[in-house]
Structures are given as structure tokens and as C-alpha cells.
C-alpha positions as CSV (number, residue, x, y, z in Angstrom):
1,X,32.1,-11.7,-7.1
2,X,29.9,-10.9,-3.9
3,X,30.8,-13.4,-0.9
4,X,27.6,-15.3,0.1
5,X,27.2,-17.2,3.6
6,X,27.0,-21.0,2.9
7,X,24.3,-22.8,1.8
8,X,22.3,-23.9,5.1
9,X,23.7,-28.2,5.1
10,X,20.3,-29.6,7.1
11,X,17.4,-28.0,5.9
12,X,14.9,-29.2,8.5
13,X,17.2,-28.9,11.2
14,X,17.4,-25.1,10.2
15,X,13.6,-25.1,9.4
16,X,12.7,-26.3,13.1
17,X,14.9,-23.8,14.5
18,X,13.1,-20.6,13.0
19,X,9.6,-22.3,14.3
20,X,7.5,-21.4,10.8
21,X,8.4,-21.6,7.2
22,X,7.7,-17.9,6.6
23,X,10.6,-17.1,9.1
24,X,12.3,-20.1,7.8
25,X,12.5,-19.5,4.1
26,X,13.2,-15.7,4.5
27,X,16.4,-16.8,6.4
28,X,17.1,-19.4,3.9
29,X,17.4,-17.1,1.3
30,X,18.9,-14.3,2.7
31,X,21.6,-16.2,3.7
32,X,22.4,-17.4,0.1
33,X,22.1,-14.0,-0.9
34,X,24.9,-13.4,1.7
35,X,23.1,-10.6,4.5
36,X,21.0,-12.1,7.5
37,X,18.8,-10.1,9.0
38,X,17.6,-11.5,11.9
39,X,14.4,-9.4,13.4
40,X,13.0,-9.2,9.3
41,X,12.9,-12.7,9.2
42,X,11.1,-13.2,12.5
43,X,8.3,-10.7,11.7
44,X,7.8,-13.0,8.4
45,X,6.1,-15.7,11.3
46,X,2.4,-14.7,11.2
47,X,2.3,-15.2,7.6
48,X,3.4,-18.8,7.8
49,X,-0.3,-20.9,7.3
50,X,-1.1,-18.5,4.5
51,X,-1.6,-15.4,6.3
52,X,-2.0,-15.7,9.6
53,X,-3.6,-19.1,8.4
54,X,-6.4,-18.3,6.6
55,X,-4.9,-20.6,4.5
56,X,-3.7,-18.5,1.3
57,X,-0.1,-18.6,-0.2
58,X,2.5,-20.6,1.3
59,X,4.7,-19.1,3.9
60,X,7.8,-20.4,2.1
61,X,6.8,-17.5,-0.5
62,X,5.7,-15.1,1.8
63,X,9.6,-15.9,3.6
64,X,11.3,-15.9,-0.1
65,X,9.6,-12.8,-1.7
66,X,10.9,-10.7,1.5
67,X,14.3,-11.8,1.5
68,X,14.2,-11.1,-2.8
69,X,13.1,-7.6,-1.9
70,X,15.8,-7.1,0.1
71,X,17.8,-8.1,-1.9
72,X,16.4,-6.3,-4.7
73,X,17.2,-2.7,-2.7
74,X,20.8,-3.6,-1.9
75,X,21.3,-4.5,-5.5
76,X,19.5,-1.2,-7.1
77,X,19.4,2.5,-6.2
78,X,16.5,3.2,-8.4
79,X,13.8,2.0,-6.5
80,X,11.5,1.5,-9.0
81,X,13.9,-1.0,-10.7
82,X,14.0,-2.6,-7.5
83,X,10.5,-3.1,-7.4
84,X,9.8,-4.5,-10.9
85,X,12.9,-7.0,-9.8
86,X,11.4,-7.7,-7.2
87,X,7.7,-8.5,-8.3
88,X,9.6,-10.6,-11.4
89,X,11.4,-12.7,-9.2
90,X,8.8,-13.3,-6.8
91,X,6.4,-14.5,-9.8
92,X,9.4,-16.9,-10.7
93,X,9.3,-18.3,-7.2
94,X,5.4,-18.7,-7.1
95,X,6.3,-20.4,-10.8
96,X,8.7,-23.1,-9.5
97,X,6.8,-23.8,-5.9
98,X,2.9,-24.5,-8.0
99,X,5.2,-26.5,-10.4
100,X,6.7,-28.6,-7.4
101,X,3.3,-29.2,-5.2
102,X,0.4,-28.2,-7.7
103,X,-1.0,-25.1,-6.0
104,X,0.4,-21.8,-3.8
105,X,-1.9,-22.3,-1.1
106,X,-0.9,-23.6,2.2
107,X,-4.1,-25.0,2.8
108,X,-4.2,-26.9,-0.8
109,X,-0.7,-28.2,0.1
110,X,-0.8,-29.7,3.5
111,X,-4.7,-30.9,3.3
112,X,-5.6,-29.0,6.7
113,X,-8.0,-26.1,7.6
114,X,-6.1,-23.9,9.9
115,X,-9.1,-21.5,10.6
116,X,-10.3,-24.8,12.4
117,X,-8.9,-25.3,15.7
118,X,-9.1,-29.1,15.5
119,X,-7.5,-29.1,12.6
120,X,-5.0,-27.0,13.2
121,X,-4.1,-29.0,16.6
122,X,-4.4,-32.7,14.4
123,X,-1.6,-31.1,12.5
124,X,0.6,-29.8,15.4
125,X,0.5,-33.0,17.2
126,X,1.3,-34.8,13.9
127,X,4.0,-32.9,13.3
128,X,5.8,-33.0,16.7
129,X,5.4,-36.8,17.1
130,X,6.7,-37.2,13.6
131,X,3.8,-38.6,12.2
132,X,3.7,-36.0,9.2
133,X,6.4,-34.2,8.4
134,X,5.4,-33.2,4.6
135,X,5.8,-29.6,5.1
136,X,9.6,-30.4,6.4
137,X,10.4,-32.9,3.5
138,X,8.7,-30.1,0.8
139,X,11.3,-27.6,2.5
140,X,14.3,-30.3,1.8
141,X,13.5,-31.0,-1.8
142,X,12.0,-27.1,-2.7
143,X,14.8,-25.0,-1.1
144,X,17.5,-25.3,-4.0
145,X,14.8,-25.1,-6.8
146,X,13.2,-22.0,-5.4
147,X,17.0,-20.3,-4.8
148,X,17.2,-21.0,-8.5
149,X,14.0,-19.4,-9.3
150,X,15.1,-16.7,-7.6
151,X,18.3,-15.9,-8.5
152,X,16.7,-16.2,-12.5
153,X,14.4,-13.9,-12.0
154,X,16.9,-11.4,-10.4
155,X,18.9,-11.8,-13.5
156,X,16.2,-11.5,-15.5
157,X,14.8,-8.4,-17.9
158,X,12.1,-6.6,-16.0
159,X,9.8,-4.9,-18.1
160,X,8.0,-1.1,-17.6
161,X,7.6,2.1,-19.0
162,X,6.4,3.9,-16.2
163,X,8.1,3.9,-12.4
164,X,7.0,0.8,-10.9
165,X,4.7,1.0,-8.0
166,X,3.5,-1.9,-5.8
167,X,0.2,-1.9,-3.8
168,X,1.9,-3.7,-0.6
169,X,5.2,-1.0,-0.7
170,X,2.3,2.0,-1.0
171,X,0.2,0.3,2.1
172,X,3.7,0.2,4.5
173,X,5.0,3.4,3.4
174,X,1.5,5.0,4.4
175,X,2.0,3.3,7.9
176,X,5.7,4.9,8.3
177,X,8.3,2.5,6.8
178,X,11.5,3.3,5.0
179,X,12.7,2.7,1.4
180,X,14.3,-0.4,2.1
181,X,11.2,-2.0,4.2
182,X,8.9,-0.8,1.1
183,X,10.9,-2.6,-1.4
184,X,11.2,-5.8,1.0
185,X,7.6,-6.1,0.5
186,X,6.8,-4.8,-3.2
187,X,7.0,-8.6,-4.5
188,X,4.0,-8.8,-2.5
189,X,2.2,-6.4,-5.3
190,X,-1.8,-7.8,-6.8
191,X,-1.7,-11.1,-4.7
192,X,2.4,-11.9,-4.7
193,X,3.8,-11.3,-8.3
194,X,0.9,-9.9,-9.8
195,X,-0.6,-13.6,-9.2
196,X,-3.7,-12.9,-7.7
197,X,-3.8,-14.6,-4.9
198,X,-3.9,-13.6,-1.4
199,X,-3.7,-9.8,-1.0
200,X,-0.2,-8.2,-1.1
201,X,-1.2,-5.1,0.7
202,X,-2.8,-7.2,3.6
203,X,0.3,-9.3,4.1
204,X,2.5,-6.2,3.7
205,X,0.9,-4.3,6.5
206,X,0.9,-7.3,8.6
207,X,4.8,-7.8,8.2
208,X,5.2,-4.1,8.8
209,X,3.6,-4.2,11.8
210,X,5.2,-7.2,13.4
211,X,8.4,-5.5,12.6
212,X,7.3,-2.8,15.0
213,X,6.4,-5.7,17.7
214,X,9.6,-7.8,16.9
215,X,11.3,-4.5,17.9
216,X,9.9,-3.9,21.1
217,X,10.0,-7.8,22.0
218,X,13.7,-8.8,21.1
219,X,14.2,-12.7,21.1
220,X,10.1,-13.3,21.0
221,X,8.5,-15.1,18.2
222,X,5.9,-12.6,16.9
223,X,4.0,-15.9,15.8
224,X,0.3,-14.8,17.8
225,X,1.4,-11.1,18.2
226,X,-1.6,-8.8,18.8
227,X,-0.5,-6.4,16.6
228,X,-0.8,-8.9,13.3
229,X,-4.0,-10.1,14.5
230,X,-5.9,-6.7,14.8
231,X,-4.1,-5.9,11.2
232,X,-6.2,-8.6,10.2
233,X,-8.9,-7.7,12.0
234,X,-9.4,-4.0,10.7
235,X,-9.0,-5.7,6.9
236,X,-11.8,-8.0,7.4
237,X,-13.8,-4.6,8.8
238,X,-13.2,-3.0,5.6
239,X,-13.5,-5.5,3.2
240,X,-15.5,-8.5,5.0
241,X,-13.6,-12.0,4.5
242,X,-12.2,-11.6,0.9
243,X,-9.0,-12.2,0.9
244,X,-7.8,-12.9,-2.8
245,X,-6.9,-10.3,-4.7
246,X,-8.2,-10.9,-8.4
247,X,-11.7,-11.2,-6.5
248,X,-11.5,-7.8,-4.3
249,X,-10.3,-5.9,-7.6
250,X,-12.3,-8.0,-10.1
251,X,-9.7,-7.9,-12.7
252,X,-5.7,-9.5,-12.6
253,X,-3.0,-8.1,-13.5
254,X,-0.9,-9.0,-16.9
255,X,1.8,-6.8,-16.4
256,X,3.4,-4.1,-13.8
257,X,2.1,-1.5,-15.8
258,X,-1.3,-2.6,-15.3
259,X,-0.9,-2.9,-11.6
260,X,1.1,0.5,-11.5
261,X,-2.0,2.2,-13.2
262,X,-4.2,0.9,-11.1
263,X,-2.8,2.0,-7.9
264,X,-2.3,5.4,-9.2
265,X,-5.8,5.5,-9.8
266,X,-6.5,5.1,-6.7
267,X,-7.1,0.9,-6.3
268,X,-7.9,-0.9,-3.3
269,X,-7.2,2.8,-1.8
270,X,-9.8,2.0,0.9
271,X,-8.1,-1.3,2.0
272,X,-4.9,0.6,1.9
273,X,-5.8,3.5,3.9
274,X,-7.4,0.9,6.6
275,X,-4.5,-1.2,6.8
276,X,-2.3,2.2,7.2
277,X,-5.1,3.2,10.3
278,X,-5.2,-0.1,12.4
């Protein structure tokens, strides 16, 4: 049986640590899964807020469905098995976190609009003087459901008849990244586990290129890095402010196949090809 690290003891103590719950939740379950890695998990910090908070999915699933990918490529040398692991487990996660709170978006869950500066303040200032501390107590009583969650949908039959491929590992690999950075992010694929929600490929890029920051700035939190923010910035020039995925495409996605045919046909290959330019 693989040796894992232990189980972190005080949740929020951890959580305030790492600064975001992206960062926070990555680390979380890479260490149950037994492997740390230490400048992944901090490049996971602009999509805490729901993506650079605009508000979309949760970081805590932006945080799990990166440390699952990993995850998925140290367990599998096929990478297309790794990838249809990874997209099933991630859709587990998304499964037991709207079951637990009642949505997957940051901005449903903690009532604020972070896209509003006063609103985004009211909550810091909340927060630090312990006047709301949901986010923290969520993180307390979520973290050993969504570990479940994960772990079942690692176990769990994934189902294809064609090699997998995931719109957010096509975007990074297009910008320069590895096998093992593509199938960190593949969970990410048609809006995180073919949910529809915020855009994979957007959130994908911006991880990949925070890594590249993270890299140059050891020990920095690559919360505000530049290099997120004009990610960001060159999506919205492409695409206007559209961010959720069953609206850009017009359609969802049932099952990997469908998402698999669609990027061969060339889907979202504009967005892709921008994101792989910025």
C-alpha cells in the first residue's frame, strides 16, 4: 500500500497558511495523496474567487481538480486514461461540494461580488477581524467529504472509446507545458468535469502561466501576478466577458466522448489559440 503524508490535523490553521483556498485545497489533497508539490500549489492562487474572482467555481475545486490530475499522471502511463480519471474525479468533487453548499460558484457561496472593490474589501476586513469566517468553517467540514469524492472517482470506471482529450490540457500544451502539467489540468475539461461552468481552458492557461511566474518569483504568492491578469485579459479580447462554458459553446457535454469530438473538431480553437498567444 502507497505511504500517504498525514491527514492535515487543523484545517484552518493550514488554510490561513497557504493565503487562498485554491492554493489551500490543492495542498490538502496532495498531501493525502502522499506527494507535495509546493510551487503547483501556489500557482493554483489566482483562481481562488472563481477565477481570478470573477466569481465562477470555487477555488477549493479549482485547488482539488489539480492535485487529482496529478495524481492521475503518477498513477497512469497512458495519458489518456489519465485524463478520463481525471475529468471523472473532478466531476465527483464538483458532485459532493454543490451537494454540501447548494451551488459551485464562489460568488453563490460566500454572498459577495468580488469584481466590486467594496465588496471584495467588506469581505477581507470581515474575515481578518473574524467577523465571517464561512469560507474557513466550509473548508473544516468539506475537506474529508471532498477527499472521499475524490478518491471514488479515482477508483471509479472511466468510460471512452476514443483517447481522451481535454480542452484545458490542449490550451497548456499549446503554450509549452509537459505531460504531467497537461494532465494536472485536464479535470478542468468543458467548464471542470464536463460541468459547464466556468471555462477549463481559461483557468488552465492561467495556472500555466503562474507556474512560469511562481518560477521566476520563488517564495511570492502569485495571488495579483501580472502574468494571470493579462491571461485574463487577452480571453476577454477574444471572447468579450463570457466566461461559462455551456454558454461560449452553446451545447454541454454528456460524456468525454462528446467533449473529445468537439475539440478535435476544432472547438473553442479560437479561445485556445488566444490563450496560447497572451
Amino acid at each position: 500500500m502507497e505511504k500517504t503524508l498525514p491527514t492535515p490535523n487543523d484545517i484552518k490553521k493550514d488554510f490561513m497558511k497557504k493565503g487562498s483556498c485554491s492554493q489551500a485545497f490543492c495542498f490538502f489533497l496532495d498531501r493525502e495523496f502522499g506527494c507535495l508539490k509546493g510551487i503547483e500549489e501556489r500557482a493554483a492562487d489566482p483562481l481562488a474567487g472563481g477565477i481570478i474572482l470573477q466569481g465562477h467555481q470555487c477555488g477549493m475545486l479549482w485547488g482539488s481538480s489539480l492535485a487529482i490530475g496529478a495524481e492521475c499522471f503518477r498513477r497512469y502511463d497512458d495519458q489518456g486514461k489519465a485524463i478520463a480519471s481525471a475529468v471523472t474525479a473532478t466531476g465527483r468533487v464538483m458532485e459532493s461540494y454543490a451537494g454540501k453548499t447548494g451551488s459551485v460558484n464562489c460568488r453563490d457561496v460566500c454572498g459577495h461580488d468580488f469584481t466590486r472593490k467594496i465588496e471584495l474589501f467588506a469581505f477581507m476586513v470581515k474575515f481578518i477581524l473574524h467577523i465571517n469566517r464561512d469560507c474557513l468553517d466550509l473548508a473544516d467540514e468539506w475537506l474529508p467529504e471532498a477527499i472521499t469524492a475524490a478518491s471514488a472517482g479515482l477508483s471509479a470506471a472511466t468510460k471512452y472509446t476514443q483517447a481522451p482529450l481535454s480542452c484545458a490540457s490542449e490550451t497548456v500544451k499549446k503554450m509549452g507545458a509537459g505531460d504531467e502539467e497537461a494532465v494536472m489540468v485536464s479535470g478542468f475539461a468543458g467548464g471542470m468535469g464536463l460541468s459547464g461552468n466556468g471555462c477549463g481552458a481559461l483557468s488552465a492557461a492561467i495556472w500555466i502561466r503562474s507556474l512560469a511566474w511562481c518560477r521566476k518569483n520563488p517564495g511570492k504568492s502569485a495571488y495579483n501576478n501580472p502574468y494571470a491578469k493579462n491571461t485574463l485579459q487577452a480571453f476577454f479580447s477574444v471572447n468579450g466577458p463570457e466566461m461559462t462554458c455551456c454558454k461560449i459553446t452553446g451545447r454541454s457535454f454528456e460524456t468525454l466522448d462528446e467533449h473529445t469530438e468537439f475539440i478535435k473538431n476544432g472547438g473553442c480553437c479560437r479561445i485556445v489559440d488566444a490563450l496560447a498567444r497572451s
